[in-house]
C-alpha positions in Angstrom: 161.7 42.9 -19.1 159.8 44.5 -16.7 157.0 46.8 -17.7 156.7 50.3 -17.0 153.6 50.0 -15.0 156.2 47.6 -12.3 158.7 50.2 -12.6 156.2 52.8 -11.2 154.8 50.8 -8.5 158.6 49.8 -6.8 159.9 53.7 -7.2 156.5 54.7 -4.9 156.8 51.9 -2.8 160.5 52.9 -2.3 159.7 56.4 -2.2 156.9 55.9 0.4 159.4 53.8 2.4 162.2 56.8 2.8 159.6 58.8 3.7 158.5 56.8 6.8 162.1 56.2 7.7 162.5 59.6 7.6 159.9 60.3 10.0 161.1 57.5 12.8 164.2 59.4 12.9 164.1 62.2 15.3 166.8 65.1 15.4 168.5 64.6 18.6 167.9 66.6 21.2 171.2 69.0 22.3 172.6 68.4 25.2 172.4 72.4 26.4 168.2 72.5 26.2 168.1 69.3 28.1 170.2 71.2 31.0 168.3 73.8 30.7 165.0 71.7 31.0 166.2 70.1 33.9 167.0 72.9 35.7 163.7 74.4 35.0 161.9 71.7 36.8 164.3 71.8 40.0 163.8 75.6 40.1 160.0 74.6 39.9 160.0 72.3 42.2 161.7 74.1 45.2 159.5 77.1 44.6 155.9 74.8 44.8 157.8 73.4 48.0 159.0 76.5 49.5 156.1 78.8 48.4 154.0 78.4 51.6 157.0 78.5 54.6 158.4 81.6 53.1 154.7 83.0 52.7 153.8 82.2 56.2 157.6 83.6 57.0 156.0 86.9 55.6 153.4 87.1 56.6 154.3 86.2 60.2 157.0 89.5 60.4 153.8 91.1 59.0 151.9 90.0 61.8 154.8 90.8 64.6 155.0 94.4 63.0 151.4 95.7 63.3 151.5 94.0 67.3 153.7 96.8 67.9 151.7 99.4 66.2 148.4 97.9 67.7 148.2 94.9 70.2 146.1 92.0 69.3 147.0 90.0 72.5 145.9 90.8 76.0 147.1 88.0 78.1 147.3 89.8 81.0 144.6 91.9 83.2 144.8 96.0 82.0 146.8 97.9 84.3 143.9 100.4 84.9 141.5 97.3 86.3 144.8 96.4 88.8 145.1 99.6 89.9 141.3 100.1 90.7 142.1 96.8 92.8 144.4 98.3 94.5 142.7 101.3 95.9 139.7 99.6 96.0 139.2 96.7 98.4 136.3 94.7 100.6 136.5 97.1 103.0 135.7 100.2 101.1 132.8 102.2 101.2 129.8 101.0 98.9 130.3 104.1 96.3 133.9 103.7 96.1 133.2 100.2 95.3 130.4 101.6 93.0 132.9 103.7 91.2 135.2 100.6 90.8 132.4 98.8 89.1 131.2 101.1 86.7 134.9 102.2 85.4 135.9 98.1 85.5 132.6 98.1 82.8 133.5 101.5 80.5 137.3 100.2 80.8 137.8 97.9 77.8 135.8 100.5 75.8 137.0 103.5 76.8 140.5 101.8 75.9 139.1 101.1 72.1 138.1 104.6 71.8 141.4 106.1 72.8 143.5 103.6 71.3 145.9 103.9 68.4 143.5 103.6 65.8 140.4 104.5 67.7 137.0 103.0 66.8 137.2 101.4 63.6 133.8 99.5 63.1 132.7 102.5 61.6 135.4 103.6 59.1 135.0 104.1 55.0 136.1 101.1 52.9 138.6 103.3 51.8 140.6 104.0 55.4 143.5 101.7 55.6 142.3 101.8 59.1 138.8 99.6 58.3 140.9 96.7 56.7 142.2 94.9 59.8 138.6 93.5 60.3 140.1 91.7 63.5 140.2 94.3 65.0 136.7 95.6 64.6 135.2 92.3 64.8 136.5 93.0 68.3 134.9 95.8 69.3 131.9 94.8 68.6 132.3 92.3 70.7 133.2 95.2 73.7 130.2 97.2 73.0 128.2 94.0 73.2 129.0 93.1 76.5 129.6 96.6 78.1 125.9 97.6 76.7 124.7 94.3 78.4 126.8 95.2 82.0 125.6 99.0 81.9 122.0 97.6 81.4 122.6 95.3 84.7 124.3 97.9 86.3 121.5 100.4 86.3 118.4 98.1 86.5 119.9 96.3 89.5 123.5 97.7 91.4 121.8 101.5 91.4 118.5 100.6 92.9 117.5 99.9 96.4 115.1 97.4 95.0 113.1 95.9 92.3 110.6 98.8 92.4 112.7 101.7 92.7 113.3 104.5 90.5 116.3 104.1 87.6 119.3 106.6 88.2 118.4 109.0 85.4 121.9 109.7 84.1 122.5 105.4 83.8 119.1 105.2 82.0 120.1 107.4 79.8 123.7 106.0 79.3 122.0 102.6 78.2 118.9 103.9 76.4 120.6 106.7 74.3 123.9 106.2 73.8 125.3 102.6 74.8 122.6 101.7 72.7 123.6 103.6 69.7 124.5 101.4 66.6 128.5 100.4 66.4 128.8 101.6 62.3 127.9 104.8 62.5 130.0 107.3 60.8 129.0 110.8 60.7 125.5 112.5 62.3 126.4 111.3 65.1 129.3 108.8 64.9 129.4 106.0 66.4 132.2 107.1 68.6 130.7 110.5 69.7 127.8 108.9 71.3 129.5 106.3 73.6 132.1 108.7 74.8 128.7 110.6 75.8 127.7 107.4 77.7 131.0 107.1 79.5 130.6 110.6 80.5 127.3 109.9 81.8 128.6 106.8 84.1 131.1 109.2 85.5 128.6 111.7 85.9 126.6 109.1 88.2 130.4 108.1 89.8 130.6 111.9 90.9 127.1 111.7 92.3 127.5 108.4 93.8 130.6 109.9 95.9 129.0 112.6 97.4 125.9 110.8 98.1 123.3 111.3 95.5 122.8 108.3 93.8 122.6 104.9 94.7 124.7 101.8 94.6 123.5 98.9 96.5 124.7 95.2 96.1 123.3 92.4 97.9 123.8 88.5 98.0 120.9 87.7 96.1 122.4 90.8 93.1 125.7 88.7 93.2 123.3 85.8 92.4 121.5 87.4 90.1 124.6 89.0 88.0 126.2 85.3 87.0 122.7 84.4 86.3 122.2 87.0 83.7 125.8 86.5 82.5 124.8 82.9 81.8 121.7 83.7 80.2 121.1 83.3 76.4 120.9 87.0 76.4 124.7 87.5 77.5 127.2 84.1 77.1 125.0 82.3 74.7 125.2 84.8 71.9 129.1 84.6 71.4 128.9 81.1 72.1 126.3 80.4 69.5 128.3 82.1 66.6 130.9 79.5 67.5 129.2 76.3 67.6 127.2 77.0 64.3 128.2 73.7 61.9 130.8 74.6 59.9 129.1 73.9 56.2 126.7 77.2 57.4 129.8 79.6 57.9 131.4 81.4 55.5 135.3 81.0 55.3 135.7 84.8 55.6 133.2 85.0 58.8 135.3 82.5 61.0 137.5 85.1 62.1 135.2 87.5 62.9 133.2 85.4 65.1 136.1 84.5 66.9 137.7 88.1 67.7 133.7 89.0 68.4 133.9 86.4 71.4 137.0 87.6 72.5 135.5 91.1 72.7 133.1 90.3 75.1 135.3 88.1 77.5 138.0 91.2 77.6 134.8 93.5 78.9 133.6 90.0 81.3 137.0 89.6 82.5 137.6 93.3 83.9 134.1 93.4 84.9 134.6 89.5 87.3 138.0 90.3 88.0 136.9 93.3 90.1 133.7 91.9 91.4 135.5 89.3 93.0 137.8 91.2 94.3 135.2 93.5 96.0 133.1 90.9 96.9 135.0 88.0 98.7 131.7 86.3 99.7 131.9 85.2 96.0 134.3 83.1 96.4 134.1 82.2 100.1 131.0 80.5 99.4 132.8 77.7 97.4 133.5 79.6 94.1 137.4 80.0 94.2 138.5 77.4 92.7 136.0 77.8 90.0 136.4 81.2 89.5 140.3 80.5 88.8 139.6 77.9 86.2 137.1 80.5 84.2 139.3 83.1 84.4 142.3 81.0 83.5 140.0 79.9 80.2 139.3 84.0 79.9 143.0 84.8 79.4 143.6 81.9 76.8 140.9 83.7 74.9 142.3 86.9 75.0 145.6 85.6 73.9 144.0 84.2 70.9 145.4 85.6 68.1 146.2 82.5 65.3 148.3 83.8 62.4 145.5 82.5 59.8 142.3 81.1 61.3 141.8 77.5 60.1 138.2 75.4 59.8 139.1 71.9 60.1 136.3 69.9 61.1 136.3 65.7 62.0 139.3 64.1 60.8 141.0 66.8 59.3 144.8 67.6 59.9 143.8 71.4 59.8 143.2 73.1 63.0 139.3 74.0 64.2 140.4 77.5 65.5 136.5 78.3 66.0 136.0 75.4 67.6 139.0 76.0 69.9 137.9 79.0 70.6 134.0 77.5 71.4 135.4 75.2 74.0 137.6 78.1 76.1 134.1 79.9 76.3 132.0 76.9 77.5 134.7 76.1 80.1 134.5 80.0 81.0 130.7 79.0 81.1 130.5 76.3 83.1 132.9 77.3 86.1 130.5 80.4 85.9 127.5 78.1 86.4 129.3 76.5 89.3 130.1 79.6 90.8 126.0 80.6 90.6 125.1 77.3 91.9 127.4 78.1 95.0 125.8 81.8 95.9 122.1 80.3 95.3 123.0 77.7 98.7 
């Protein structure tokens, strides 16, 4: 007979038993929550893989929308610079010509003051108008290079020579006002003061006509224009902001170093395009071909408007919009260079 103490240990060895067979055995799982299941991770799937095209998709129609409210592509000359071509030629007087200088300089800004949205650089935070930073990335970029061409303009084109007196009403357009700062919002605003500027250069354009003031542009001016252009004080700054190694830029700066630079080529381009024109020597003196090839780079720039502006940098698939944008402006710098070469023969 087996004793009780057997007994005991064979009904917990049994009992221990069931319970680990029990536990093997999982409930099955119904077929409904497997369907569902799977269907869940399709649905997952296709919205990981579609996410970004229909994002893009958005944000693209987005894009297209506010170019019709406010451009942000300028492929082509402005209409005002043709015009002044048109009236204006070789064979005009040397103050009409003046005139056509001075308003081919103001154009670009006078253009940013009057447009849609006016000057935003200087508008609160909390003006829907001071979020597309694009855009005032941009006009710093035009007062930039229209403070730098005034400052040429009346220390050179408005004297008789190196020693003469400074046309008061210029001196004070690019001590005073040109030179105000860009962010200014109220006491004066930013805006105020360089529509006080343009009225000054058309208060010199007035003078100029009839004969009281001075606008006098020799070879060695023509010279010394590209020159200054291609100095670090003009070309180099843009250009610098561009070719700066990526790992020093902040993500959220590449754009607005790009739109900056395209700022100062839309004032550059007006200002060439009717130099040229006025001055044929320019390009009679071997710079034709050159001058199409920088101007050719100028429009690419302002055409450049990527839907998202991209770093890449060495072997990555990503684009290097910056550094697209760096090698339109040293094209535009080197043609430049051969053009200056050519006048100092």
């Amino acid at each position: 007979m087996e004793n009780k103490k057997d007994k005991g240990v064979k009904r917990t060895k049994k009992s221990i038993s069931a319970k680990k067979t029990r536990k093997k055995v999982l409930p099955p799982i119904p077929a409904k929550a497997m369907v569902w299941w799977v269907k869940y991770l399709i649905i997952f799937s296709l919205v990981v893989v579609l996410i970004w095209p229909i994002g893009l998709g958005i944000l693209w129609s987005l894009n297209g929308l506010y170019r019709m409210i406010d451009p942000t592509r300028f492929p082509k000359l402005d209409s005002n610079i043709v015009n002044l071509m048109k009236t204006t030629g070789p064979d005009s007087p040397e103050a009409k010509k003046g005139v056509a200088i001075c308003e081919a300089i103001i154009n670009r800004l006078n253009d940013e003051l009057n447009s849609r949205f006016g000057w935003t650089v200087n508008d609160l935070a909390i003006s829907p108008t001071a979020w597309p930073d694009n855009r005032r990335n941009r006009q710093r970029g035009v007062i930039f290079a229209t403070r730098l061409l005034v400052n040429f303009l009346s220390t050179n084109f408005a004297k008789y020579g190196g020693a003469g007196a400074e046309d008061e009403d210029l001196k004070k357009a690019r001590e005073q006002y040109f030179a105000f700062s860009p962010d200014s919002w109220w006491f004066p605003s930013s805006e105020d003061q360089y529509k006080k500027g343009i009225a000054m250069i058309r208060r010199y354009e007035k003078r100029l006509l009839k004969g009281e003031a001075v606008f006098n542009v020799r070879s060695d001016k023509l010279y010394a224009v590209f020159a200054y252009i291609l100095s670090p004080e003009f070309l180099d700054q843009p250009l610098g902001l561009l070719v700066e190694p990526n790992e020093k830029v902040k993500y959220s700066e590449l754009d607005d170093r790009i739109y900056y630079t395209q700022g100062v080529i839309l004032v550059l381009r007006d200002f060439l395009h009717v130099l040229a024109h006025l001055y044929p020597e320019i390009e009679n003196r071997g710079g034709a071909d050159n001058l199409k090839l920088a101007f050719d780079a100028m429009d690419k720039i302002c055409n450049f408007d990527p839907l998202i502006v991209l770093r890449g940098s060495e072997d990555s698939i990503f684009a290097d919009h910056r550094g697209k944008m760096a090698r339109y402006l040293i094209t535009v710098m080197e043609r430049l260079n051969d053009v200056t070469s050519s006048l100092n023969r």
